[in-house]
VEXDREN-2710 file (C-alpha; in Angstrom, 1 decimal):
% VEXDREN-2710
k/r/px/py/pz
1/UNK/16.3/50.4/-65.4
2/UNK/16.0/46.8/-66.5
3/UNK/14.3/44.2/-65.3
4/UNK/16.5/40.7/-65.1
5/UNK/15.2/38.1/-65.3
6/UNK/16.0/35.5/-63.0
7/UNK/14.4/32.1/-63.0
8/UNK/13.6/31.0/-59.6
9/UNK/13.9/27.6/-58.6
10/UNK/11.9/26.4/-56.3
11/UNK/13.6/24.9/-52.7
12/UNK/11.2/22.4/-51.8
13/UNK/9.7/19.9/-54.4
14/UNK/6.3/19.0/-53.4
15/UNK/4.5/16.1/-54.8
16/UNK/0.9/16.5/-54.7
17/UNK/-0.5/13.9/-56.5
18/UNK/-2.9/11.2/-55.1
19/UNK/-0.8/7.8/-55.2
20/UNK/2.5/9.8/-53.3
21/UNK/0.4/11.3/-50.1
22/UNK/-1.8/8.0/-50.2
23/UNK/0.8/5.8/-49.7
24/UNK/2.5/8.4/-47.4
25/UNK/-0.6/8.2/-45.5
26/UNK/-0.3/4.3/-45.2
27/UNK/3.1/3.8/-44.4
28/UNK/2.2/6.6/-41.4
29/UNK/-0.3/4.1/-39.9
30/UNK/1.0/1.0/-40.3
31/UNK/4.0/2.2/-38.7
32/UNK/2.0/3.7/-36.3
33/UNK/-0.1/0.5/-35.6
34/UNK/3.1/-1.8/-35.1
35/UNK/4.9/0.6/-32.8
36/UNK/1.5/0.3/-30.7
37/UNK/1.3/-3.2/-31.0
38/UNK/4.9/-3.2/-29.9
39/UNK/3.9/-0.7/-26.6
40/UNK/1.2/-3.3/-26.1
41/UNK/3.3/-6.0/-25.9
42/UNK/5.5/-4.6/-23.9
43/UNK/2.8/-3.7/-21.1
44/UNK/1.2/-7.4/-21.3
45/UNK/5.0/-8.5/-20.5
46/UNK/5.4/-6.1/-17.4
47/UNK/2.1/-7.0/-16.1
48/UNK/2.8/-10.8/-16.2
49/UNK/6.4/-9.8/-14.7
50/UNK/4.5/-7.8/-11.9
51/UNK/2.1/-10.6/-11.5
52/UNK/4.9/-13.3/-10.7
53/UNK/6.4/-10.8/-8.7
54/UNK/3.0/-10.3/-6.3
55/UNK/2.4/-13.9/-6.2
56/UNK/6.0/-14.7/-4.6
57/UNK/5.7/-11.9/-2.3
58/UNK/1.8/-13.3/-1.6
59/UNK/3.7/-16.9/-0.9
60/UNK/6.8/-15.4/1.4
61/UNK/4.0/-13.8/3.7
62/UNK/2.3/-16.5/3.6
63/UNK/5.2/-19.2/4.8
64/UNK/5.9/-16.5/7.2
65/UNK/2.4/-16.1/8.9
66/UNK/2.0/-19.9/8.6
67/UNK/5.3/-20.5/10.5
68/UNK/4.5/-17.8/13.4
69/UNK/1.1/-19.8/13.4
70/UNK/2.9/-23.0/14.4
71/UNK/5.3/-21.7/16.7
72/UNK/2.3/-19.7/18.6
73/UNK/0.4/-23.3/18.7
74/UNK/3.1/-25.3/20.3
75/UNK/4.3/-22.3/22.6
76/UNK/0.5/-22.5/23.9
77/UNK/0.9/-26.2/23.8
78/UNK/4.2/-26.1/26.2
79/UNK/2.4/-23.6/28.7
80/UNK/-1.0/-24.1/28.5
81/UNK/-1.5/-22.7/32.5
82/UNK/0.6/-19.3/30.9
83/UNK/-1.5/-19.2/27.8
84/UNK/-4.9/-19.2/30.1
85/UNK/-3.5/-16.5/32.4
86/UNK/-2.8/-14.2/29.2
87/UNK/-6.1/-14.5/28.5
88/UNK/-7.5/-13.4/31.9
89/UNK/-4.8/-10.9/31.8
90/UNK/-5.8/-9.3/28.6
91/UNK/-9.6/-9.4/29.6
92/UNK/-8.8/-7.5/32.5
93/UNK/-6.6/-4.8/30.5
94/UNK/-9.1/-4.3/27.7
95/UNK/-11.3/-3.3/30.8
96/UNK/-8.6/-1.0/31.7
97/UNK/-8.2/0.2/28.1
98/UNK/-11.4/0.6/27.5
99/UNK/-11.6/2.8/31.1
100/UNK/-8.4/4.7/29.5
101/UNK/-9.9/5.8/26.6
102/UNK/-12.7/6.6/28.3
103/UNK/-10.9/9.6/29.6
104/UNK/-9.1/10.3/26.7
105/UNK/-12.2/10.8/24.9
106/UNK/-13.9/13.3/27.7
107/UNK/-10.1/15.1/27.6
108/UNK/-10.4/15.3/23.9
109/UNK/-14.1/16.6/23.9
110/UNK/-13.4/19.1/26.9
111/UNK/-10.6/21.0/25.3
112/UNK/-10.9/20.6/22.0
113/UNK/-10.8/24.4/21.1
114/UNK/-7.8/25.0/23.4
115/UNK/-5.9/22.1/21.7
116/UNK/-6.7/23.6/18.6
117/UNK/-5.8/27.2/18.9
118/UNK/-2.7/25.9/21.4
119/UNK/0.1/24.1/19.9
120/UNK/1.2/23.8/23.6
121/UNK/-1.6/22.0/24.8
122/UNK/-2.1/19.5/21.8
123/UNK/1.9/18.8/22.4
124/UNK/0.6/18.0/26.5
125/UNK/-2.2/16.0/25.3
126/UNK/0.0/13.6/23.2
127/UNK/2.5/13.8/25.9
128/UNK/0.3/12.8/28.4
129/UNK/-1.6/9.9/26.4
130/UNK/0.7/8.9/23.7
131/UNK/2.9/6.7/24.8
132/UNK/0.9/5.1/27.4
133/UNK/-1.9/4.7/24.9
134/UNK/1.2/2.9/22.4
135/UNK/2.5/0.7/25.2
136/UNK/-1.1/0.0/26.3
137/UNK/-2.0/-1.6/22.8
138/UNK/1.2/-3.4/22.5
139/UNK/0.9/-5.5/25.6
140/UNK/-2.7/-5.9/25.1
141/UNK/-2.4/-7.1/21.6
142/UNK/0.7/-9.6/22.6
143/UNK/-1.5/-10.9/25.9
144/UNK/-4.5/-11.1/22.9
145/UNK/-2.4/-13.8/21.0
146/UNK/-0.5/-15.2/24.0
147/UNK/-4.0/-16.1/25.2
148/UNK/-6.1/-16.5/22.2
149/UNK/-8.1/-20.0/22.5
150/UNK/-8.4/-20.9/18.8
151/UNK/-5.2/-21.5/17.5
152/UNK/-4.7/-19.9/14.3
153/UNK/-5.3/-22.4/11.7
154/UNK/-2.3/-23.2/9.5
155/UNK/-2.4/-24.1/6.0
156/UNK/-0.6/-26.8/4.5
157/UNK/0.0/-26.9/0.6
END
């Protein structure tokens, strides 16, 4: 048999010699360092964006608070006799509250294992003091404001 020869060519060219790779190498990182520069400045920009954005929402609350402020301080202005009978009232239902939860606490500590192992008696508990414990705190907290005695100060800009 003969051997042909055949002169292989060679697919892929690579250039090995030091000025090629090196500048390779260079144009690798400094296009790397300006697409981070560009990330960069494109997180500063959010952040500021975010920080305008919290400081309206900061200002809204703010006109809000300072407007239910006013409006609670000349309601307690107009019914100053109402006001002071909130205040008795709510003194006498954190007394109550405080009796309520009293019981809740010793109902809580009694059973705890039952309410644990029982799905149906957890569901009573809740049932029992949820919603009175819910309603409880709401009216308390509205006779609170109804009859705070400081007014709630209100900020002028």
């Amino acid at each position: 048999m003969e051997r042909e020869s055949h002169e292989v060519s060679p697919v892929f060219r690579i250039d090995v010699t030091q000025s090629a790779s090196e500048s390779q190498v260079q144009n690798t990182q400094e296009d790397t360092q300006s697409e981070m520069v560009a990330l960069m400045h494109q997180l500063v920009m959010g952040q500021d964006r975010q920080n305008e954005l919290l400081e309206e929402m900061v200002e809204q609350m703010g006109a809000v608070q300072r407007q239910r402020s006013a409006e609670l301080g000349q309601w307690k202005e107009a019914n100053p006799l109402l006001a002071r009978r909130c205040r008795a009232a709510a003194e006498s239902l954190s007394q109550i509250q405080t009796e309520f939860l009293h019981g809740l606490t010793c109902e809580v500590n009694d059973n705890h294992e039952d309410m644990a192992d029982s799905e149906y008696m957890l569901n009573e508990f809740v049932d029992r003091y949820g919603p009175r414990l819910a309603h409880l705190n709401g009216v308390l907290q509205l006779l609170s404001q109804l009859g705070s005695t400081t007014p709630q100060p209100v900020e002028t800009e």
